[in-house]
FIKOLTI-727409 format. One record per residue (C-alpha): x, y, z. Coordinates in steps of 0.5 Angstrom, whole numbers, plus 2048, in hexadecimal, padded with zeros to 3 digits. Layout:
BEGIN
   c1   c2   c3
    X    Y    Z
...
This chain:
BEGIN
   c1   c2   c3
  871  7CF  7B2
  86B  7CA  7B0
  865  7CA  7B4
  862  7C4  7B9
  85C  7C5  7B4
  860  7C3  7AE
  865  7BE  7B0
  85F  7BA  7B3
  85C  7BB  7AC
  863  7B8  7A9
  861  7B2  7AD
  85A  7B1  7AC
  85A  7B1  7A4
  85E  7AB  7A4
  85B  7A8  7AB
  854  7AA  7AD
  854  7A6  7B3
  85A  7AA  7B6
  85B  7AC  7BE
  85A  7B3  7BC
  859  7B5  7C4
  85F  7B3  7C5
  863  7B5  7C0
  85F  7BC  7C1
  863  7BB  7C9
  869  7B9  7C6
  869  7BF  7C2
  867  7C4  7C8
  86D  7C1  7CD
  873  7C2  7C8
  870  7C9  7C6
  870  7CA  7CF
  877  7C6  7D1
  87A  7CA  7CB
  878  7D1  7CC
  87D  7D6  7CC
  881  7D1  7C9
  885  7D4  7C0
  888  7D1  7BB
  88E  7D4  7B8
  88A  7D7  7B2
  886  7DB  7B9
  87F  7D6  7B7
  87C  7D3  7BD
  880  7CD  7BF
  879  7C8  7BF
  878  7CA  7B7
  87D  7C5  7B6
  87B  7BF  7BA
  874  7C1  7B6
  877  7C1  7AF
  87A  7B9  7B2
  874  7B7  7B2
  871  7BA  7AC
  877  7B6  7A9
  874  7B0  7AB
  86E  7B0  7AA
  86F  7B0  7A2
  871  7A9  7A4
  86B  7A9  7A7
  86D  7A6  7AE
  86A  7A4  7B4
  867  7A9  7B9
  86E  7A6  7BE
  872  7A9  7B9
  86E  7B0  7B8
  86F  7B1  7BF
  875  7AE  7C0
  877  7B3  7BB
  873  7B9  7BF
  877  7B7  7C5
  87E  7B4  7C3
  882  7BB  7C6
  87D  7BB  7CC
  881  7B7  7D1
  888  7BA  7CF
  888  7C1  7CE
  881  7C2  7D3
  880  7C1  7DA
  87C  7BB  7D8
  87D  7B4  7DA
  87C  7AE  7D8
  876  7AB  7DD
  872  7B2  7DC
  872  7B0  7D4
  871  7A9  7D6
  86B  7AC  7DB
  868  7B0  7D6
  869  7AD  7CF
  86B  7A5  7D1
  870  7A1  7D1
  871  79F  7CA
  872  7A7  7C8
  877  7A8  7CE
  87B  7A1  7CD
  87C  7A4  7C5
  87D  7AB  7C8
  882  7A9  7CC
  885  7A5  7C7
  886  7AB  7C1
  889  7AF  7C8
  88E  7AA  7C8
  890  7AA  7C2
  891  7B1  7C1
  896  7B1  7C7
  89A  7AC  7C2
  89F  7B0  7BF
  8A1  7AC  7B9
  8A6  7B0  7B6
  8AB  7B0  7BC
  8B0  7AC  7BC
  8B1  7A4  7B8
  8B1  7A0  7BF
  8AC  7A4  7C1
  8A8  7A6  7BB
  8A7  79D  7BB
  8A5  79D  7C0
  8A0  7A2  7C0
  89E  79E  7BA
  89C  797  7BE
  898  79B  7C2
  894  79F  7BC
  893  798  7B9
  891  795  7C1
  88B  79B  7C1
  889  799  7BA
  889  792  7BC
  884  794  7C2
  87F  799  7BD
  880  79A  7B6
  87C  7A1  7B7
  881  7A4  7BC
  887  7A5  7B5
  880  7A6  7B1
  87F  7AC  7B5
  887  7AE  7B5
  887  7AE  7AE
  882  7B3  7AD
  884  7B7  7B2
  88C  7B7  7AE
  887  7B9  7A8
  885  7BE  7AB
  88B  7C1  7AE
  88E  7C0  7A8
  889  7C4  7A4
  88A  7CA  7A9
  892  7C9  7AA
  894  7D0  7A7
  892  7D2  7AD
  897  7CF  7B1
  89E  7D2  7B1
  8A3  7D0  7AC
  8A7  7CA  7B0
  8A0  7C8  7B2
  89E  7C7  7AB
  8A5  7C2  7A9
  8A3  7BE  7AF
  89D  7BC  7AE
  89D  7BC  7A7
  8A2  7B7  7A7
  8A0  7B3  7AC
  899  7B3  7A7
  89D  7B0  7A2
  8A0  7AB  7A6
  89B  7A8  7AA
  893  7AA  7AA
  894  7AB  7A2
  896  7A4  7A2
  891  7A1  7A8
  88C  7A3  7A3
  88D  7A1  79E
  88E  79B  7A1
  887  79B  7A3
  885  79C  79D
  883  7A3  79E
  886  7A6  798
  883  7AC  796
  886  7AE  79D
  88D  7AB  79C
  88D  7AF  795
  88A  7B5  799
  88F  7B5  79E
  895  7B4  79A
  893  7BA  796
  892  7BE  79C
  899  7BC  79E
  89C  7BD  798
  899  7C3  797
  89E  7C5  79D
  8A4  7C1  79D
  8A6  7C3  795
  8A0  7C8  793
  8A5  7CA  78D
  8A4  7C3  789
  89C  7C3  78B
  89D  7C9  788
  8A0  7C7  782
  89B  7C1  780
  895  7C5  782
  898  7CB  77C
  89A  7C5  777
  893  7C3  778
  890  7C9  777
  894  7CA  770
  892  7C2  76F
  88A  7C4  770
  88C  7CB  76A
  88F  7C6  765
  88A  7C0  766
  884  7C3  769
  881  7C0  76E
  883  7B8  76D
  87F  7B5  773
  878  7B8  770
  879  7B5  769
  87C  7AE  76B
  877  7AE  770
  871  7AF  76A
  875  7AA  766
  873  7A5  76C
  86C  7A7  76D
  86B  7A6  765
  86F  79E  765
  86A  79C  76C
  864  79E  768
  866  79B  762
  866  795  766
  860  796  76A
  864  796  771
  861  79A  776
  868  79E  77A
  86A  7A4  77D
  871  7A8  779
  875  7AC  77E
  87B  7AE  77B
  881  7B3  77E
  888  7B5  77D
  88D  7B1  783
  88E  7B6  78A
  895  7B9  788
  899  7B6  78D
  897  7B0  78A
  899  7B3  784
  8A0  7B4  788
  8A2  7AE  78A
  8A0  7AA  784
  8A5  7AF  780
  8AB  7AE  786
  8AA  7A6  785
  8AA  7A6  77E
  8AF  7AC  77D
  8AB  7AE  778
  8A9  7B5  777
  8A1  7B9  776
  8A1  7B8  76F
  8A3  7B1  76F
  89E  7AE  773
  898  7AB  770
  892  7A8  775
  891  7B0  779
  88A  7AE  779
  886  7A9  77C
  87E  7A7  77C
  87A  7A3  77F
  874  79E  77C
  86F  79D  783
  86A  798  77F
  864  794  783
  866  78D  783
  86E  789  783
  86B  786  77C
  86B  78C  77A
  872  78F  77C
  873  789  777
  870  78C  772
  873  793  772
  87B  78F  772
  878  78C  76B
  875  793  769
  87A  797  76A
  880  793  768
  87C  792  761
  87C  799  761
  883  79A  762
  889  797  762
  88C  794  769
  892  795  76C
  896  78F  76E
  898  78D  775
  893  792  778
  88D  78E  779
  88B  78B  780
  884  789  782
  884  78A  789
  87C  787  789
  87E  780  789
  884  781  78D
  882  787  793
  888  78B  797
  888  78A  79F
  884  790  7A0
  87F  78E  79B
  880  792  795
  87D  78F  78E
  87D  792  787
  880  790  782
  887  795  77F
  888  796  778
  88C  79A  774
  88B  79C  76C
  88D  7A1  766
  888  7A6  765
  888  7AC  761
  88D  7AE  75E
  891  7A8  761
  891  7AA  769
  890  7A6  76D
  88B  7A6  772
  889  7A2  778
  883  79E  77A
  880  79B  780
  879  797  77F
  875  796  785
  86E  794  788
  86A  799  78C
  86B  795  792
  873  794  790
  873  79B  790
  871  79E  796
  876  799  79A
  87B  79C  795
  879  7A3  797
  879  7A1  79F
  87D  79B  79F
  87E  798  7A5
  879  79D  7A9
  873  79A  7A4
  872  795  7AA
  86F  79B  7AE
  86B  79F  7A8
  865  79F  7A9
  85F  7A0  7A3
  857  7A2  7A4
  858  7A1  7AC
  85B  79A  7AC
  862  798  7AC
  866  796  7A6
  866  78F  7A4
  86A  78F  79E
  86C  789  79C
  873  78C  79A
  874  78F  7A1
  87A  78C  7A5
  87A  78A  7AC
  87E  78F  7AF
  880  78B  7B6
  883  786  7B0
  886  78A  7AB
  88A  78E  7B2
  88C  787  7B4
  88F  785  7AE
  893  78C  7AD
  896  78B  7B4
  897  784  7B6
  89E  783  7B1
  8A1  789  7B5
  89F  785  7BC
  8A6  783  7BC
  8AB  788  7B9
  8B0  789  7BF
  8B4  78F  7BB
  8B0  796  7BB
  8B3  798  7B5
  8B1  791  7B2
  8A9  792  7B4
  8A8  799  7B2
  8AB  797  7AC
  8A7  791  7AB
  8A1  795  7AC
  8A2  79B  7A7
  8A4  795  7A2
  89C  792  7A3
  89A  799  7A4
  89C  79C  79D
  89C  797  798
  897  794  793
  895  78D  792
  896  788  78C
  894  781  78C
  897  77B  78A
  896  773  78B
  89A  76E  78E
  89A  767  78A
  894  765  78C
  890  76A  78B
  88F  76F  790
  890  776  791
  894  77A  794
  894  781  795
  89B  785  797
  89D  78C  797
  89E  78F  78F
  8A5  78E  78D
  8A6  787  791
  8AB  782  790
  8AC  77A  790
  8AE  77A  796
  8A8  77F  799
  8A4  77A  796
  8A8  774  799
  8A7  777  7A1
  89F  779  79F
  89F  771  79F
  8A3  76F  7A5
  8A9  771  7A7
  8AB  76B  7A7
  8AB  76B  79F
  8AE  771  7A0
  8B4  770  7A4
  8B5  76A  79F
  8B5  76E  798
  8B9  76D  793
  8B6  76E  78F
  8AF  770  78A
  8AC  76F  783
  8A6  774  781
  8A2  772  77C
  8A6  76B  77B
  8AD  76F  77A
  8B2  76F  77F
  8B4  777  780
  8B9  77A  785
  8B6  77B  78D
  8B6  783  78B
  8B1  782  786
  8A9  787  787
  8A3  783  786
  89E  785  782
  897  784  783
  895  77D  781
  89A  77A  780
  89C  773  784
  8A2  772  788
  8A5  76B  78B
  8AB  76C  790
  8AF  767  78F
  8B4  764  797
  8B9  761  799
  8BB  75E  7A0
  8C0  762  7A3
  8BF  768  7A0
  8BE  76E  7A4
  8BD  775  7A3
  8C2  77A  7A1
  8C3  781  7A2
  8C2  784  79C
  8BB  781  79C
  8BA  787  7A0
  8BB  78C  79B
  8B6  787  796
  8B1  787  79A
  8AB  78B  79B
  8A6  789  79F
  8A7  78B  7A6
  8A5  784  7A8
  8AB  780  7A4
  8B1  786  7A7
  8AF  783  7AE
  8AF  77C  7AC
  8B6  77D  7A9
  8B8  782  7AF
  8B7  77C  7B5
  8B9  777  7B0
  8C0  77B  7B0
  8C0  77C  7B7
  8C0  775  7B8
  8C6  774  7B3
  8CA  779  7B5
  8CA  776  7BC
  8CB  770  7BA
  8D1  772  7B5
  8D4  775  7BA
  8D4  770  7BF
  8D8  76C  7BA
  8DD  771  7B9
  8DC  772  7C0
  8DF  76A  7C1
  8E4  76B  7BC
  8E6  771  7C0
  8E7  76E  7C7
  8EA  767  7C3
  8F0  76A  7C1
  8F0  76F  7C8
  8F0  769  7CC
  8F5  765  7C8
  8F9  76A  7C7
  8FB  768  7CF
  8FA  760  7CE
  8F2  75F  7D0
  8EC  75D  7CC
  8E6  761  7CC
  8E0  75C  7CF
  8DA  75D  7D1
  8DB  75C  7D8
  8E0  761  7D8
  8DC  766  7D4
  8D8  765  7D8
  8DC  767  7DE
  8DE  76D  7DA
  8D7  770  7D9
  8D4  76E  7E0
  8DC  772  7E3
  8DA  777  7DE
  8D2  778  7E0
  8D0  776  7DA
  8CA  772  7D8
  8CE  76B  7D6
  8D3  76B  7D1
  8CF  76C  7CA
  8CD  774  7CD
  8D5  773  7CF
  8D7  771  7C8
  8D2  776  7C4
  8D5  77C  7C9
  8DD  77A  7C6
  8DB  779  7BF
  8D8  77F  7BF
  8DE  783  7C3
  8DA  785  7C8
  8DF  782  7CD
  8E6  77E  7CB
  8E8  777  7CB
  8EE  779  7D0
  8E9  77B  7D5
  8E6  774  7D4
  8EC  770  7D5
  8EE  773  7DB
  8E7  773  7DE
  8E9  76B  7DE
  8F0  76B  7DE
  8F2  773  7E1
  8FA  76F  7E4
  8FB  76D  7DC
  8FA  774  7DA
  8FF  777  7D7
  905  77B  7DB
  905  783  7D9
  90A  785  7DE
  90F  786  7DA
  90B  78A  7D4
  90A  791  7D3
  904  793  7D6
  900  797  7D1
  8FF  79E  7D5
  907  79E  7D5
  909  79D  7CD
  90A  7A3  7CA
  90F  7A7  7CC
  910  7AE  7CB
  90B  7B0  7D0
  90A  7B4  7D6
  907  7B0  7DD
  902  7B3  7DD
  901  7B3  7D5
  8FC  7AE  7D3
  8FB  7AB  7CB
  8F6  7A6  7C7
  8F8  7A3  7C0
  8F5  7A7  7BA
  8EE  7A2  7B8
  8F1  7A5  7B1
  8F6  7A1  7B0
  8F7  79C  7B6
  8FE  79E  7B8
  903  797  7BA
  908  796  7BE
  90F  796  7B9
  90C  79B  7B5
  90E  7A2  7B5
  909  7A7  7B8
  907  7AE  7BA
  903  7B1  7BF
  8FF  7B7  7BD
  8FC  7BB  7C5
  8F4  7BC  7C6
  8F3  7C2  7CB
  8F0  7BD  7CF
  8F0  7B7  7CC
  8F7  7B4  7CE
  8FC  7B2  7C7
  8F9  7AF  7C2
  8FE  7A9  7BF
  8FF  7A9  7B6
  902  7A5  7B2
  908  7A9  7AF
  904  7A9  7A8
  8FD  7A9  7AA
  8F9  7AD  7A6
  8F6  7B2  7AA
  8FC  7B4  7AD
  8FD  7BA  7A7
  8F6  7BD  7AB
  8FC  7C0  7B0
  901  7C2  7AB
  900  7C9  7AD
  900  7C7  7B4
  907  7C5  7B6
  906  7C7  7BE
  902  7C1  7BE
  906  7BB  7BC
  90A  7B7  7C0
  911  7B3  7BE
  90E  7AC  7C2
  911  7A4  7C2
  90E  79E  7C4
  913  79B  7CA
  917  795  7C8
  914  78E  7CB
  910  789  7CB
  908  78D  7CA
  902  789  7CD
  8FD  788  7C7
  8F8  78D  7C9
  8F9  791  7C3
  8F3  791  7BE
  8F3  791  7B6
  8EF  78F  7B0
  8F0  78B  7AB
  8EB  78A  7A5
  8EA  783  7A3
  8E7  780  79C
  8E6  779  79D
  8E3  773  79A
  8DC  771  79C
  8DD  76B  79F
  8DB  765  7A5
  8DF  767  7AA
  8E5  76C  7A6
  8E3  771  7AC
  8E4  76D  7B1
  8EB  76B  7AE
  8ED  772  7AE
  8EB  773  7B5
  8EF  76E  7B7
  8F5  770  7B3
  8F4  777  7B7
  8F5  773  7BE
  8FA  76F  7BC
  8FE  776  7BA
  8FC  778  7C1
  8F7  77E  7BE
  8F1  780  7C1
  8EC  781  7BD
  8E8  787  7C1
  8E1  788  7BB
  8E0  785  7B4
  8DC  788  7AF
  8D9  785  7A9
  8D9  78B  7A3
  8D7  788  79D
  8D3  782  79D
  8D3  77D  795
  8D2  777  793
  8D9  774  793
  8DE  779  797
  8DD  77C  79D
  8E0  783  7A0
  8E1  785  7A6
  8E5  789  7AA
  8E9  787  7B0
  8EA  78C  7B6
  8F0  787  7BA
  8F4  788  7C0
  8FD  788  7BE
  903  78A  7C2
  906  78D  7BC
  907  78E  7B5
  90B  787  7B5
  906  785  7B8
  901  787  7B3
  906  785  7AD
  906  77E  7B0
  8FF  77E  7B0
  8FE  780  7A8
  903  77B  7A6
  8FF  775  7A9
  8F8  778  7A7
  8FB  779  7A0
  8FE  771  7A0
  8F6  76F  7A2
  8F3  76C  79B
  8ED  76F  79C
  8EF  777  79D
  8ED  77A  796
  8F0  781  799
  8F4  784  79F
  8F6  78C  7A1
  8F6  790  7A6
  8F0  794  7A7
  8F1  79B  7A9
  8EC  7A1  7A8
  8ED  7A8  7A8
  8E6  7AB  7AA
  8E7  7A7  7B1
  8ED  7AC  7B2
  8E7  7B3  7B2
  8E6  7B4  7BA
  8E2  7B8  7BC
  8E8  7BC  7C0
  8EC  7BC  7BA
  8EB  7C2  7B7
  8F0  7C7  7B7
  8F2  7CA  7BE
């Protein structure tokens, strides 16, 4: 366990002005609130909280933040309050303490809905003070490089949730060497074979080559000093997750992968960096497309350096990054840099960027999800992936997600331009919406009116920012698309018993049948959550139909016993007139097949079970469902036709499901209400004479019929 008298000394070397007193205090008060306290390797349970703050300060934090990770596990698992550490150390420290408490409560790898949410408050205590998720990251650092400690299904679940969120945060937050170490320590856990392996291939690699890192890196120095450049050479091979993920996303194996090793050229000034691209692409040979200057155009998180890569020897590859001194330490400590300190005065590196304004940025696009699901993922999207920047036609820079589309850079403009895309020019050459930018290159969206999004935009986009704009602006059509299925619906119903559907009697219909007006009232029919019939009756109820006569639907089959009850397979959707048989359920009644429903040969050993039954002979009411599978032209107003069709033939249509979506067709399924299998012919044959119908059958699908009581009794 580090002593006061070291930990102090940690912070004096790069803040000579620190509270020593009160870290001193801070120290003495976790040593006594966590006595008798262990961890899960049996230390002293206030060794951890003092590694935290050992972390944080190779990043040369603040005092608050030193304390604060003295202290952060006082509140929860102590008997510690908040007003006792705000009487002893301020209100500062007990706001960011209370703040890392609350976030360790967060269980971000519970369940999706939960788990977004989480998400939102994670990012609202962020927005408060930053340092509160500085001091939660290196505390999962920590516990990462103790987690062999911790029992087996422990390890999984917190090596996961390391890889599925802290990792990202802190790349995020431009603190990649902790991202890089993260991600390798939950590697480590979660596939320890394949780490394995890599670390092998380089072992042999280093047996085969010699030390590669050591010989590039004397061939650097030599370029520099040839051109008189003043600048330090750090070479190093890649952290084998990295190496990892590299080979997964070009599925590429060990041997085939060329840029392992990365280096990095810290110089005194940006003319400088300038100089060293010149120097080092003189000396070798550049790769093509990997070249970005993050000096002229930054990351939100303040990252600059100029990445190139170029053949060394023996033709590898390598990596280079090219960067100043004060790039470098805001590439070290990202974000957090705002808070360093350096000679006992607070960091004023021009490139540290104002955290309140780099979280409002982050959160403000995520303010009007509605959908869990549809923000936790909006949040991983922004959170995991890396930037390219590109130009609009005037010349300014956007900055999207690495593998950005068209239609990501159209809602990164404005969602108007967006929902109006048709479609894009890169670089002055019209290209497909589904085509990735690349860095530099110019992008122009070209509109329509009337244009609006479609659902496959979905899968086209990247950004969390245009799959929300695309999800409200199809919420928006299918309420409108289904209350003009609606009316057609509700035309036909009311013709069919000599009316019209005015608005005064919509009206009527939607205020008899507690609706808001009749739009909710037309929306709710065309999507099948009430009938067309119910809405002519809550106007007309003396033009209803009299059923008196039909067979009432309980009593159809026959060949049961009175206490015998029976359900239509969903298999196969049995109608009156076919020929059917009943296989018993212990407890569930008789479950009614079409004599040649597939799933019947599952009880061909089971002949106590089957039932001879027959439908009675009469006029049924139309309240048996089936489903039909409908292709359709894609055409103003051929929906409404079909539906009107179904009416006229007195069906109802009781759900409609749209399954496939192209550019000229449509197909849908169809579940409608029928009498009988006369009744269904009749109905095929008037859709099968509509100009606009491609392709008509009935739908039947075997995997319905797999019920949880079905198995052999």
């Amino acid at each position: 366990m580090i002593p006061a008298d070291d930990l102090v000394e940690l912070v004096r070397a790069y803040n000579p002005k620190t509270n020593e007193k009160l870290i001193r205090e801070a120290y003495d008060f976790g040593l006594e609130m966590h006595e008798g306290q262990y961890r899960h390797s049996g230390e002293a349970y206030f060794s951890h909280p003092i590694e935290v703050a050992a972390i944080l300060t190779e990043q040369q934090l603040d005092d608050a933040t030193i304390i604060t990770a003295l202290l952060h596990d006082t509140i929860e698992d102590t008997k510690a309050s908040y007003s006792e550490v705000a009487r002893r150390f301020g209100e500062e420290n007990a706001l960011l303490v209370d703040g890392v408490t609350k976030l360790t409560n967060l269980q971000l790898s519970s369940t999706e809905t939960k788990q977004a949410e989480n998400f939102r408050k994670l990012f609202m205590a962020m927005s408060k003070d930053l340092r509160v998720i500085l001091v939660k990251l290196a505390d999962r650092l920590h516990n990462m490089r103790t987690i062999r400690a911790m029992r087996p299904q422990k390890q999984i679940q917190k090596a996961r949730e390391t890889m599925d969120i802290y990792a990202p945060l802190a790349g995020r937050m431009g603190m990649q060497w902790m991202r890089e170490e993260l991600e390798d320590l939950a590697f480590k856990v979660l596939n320890p074979d394949g780490r394995a392996s890599i670390i092998r291939r380089f072992i042999t690699l280093q047996k085969e080559t010699g030390d590669v890192v050591q010989r590039i890196t004397g061939d650097m120095i030599q370029v520099l000093d040839k051109t008189g450049i003043q600048a330090e050479v750090i070479g190093r091979a890649k952290k084998p997750y990295s190496i990892w993920r590299k080979m997964q996303a070009k599925d590429q194996g060990f041997s085939r992968l060329s840029d392992i090793y990365g280096f990095r050229i810290v110089t005194a000034d940006e003319n400088d960096c300038y100089r060293v691209l010149g120097a080092i692409h003189q000396r070798w040979r550049a790769v093509p497309g990997r070249f970005k200057d993050y000096i002229s155009q930054p990351k939100s998180n303040g990252y600059r350096s100029i990445h190139t890569t170029v053949s060394g020897r023996d033709g590898r590859r390598v990596e280079v990054q090219i960067r100043t001194r004060q790039m470098h330490d805001v590439a070290e400590t990202g974000v957090a840099a705002h808070w360093s300190y350096r000679d006992g005065v607070r960091g004023e590196n021009p490139f540290a960027v104002d955290p309140a304004r780099w979280i409002r940025s982050l959160t403000e696009q995520f303010d009007t999800e509605e959908d869990h699901a549809d923000f936790l993922e909006a949040v991983k999207l922004e959170m995991y992936q890396d930037q390219v920047f590109c130009f609009s036609p005037k010349g300014d820079v956007v900055k999207l997600p690495r593998g950005a589309t068209p239609i990501d850079f159209a809602y990164a403009i404005h969602t108007r331009i967006g929902n109006a895309c048709v479609g894009a020019k890169i670089d002055h050459i019209r290209v497909p919406l589904w085509t990735r930018i690349k860095n530099g290159q110019s992008v122009e969206i070209i509109t329509a009116v009337g244009q609006m999004p479609q659902a496959t935009w979905l899968d086209i986009a990247t950004t969390g920012k245009a799959k929300s704009a695309i999800r409200r602006a199809l919420r928006e059509l299918d309420h409108e698309r289904f209350a003009k299925l609606g009316f057609e619906l509700a035309r036909a119903a009311f013709e069919h018993v000599g009316k019209k559907p005015t608005e005064k009697i919509l009206d009527m219909a939607a205020k008899q049948m507690r609706l808001e007006d009749r739009e909710t009232l037309l929306a709710r029919l065309g999507s099948a959550e009430i009938n067309a019939h119910e809405v002519v009756q809550a106007v007309f109820p003396e033009l209803a139909p009299d059923d008196s006569d039909e067979v009432a639907a309980e009593a159809a089959v026959i060949g049961l016993s009175s206490d015998q009850r029976f359900d239509r397979a969903p298999c196969c959707e049995p109608l009156p007139g076919e020929r059917i048989v009943g296989i018993s359920h212990r407890g569930h009644g008789v479950v009614v097949h079409a004599i040649d429903c597939d799933n019947l040969t599952n009880y061909e050993d089971q002949p106590n079970r089957w039932l001879d039954l027959h439908w009675q002979v009469g006029r049924h009411k139309p309240v048996y469902g089936t489903t039909l599978d409908l292709t359709i032209g894609n055409d103003a107003g051929v929906l409404g036709r079909i539906c009107t069709l179904i009416g006229e033939n007195q069906a109802n249509i009781s759900n409609l499901e749209f399954t496939d979506r192209k550019p000229d067709f449509y197909r849908l399924k169809l579940h409608v209400e029928l009498r009988n299998t006369e009744h269904l012919h009749s109905l095929m044959l008037a859709l099968q004479a509509e100009s606009e119908v491609a392709a008509i059958e009935r739908f039947r699908d075997p995997s319905l019929g797999r019920l949880p009581y079905a198995a052999k009794e």
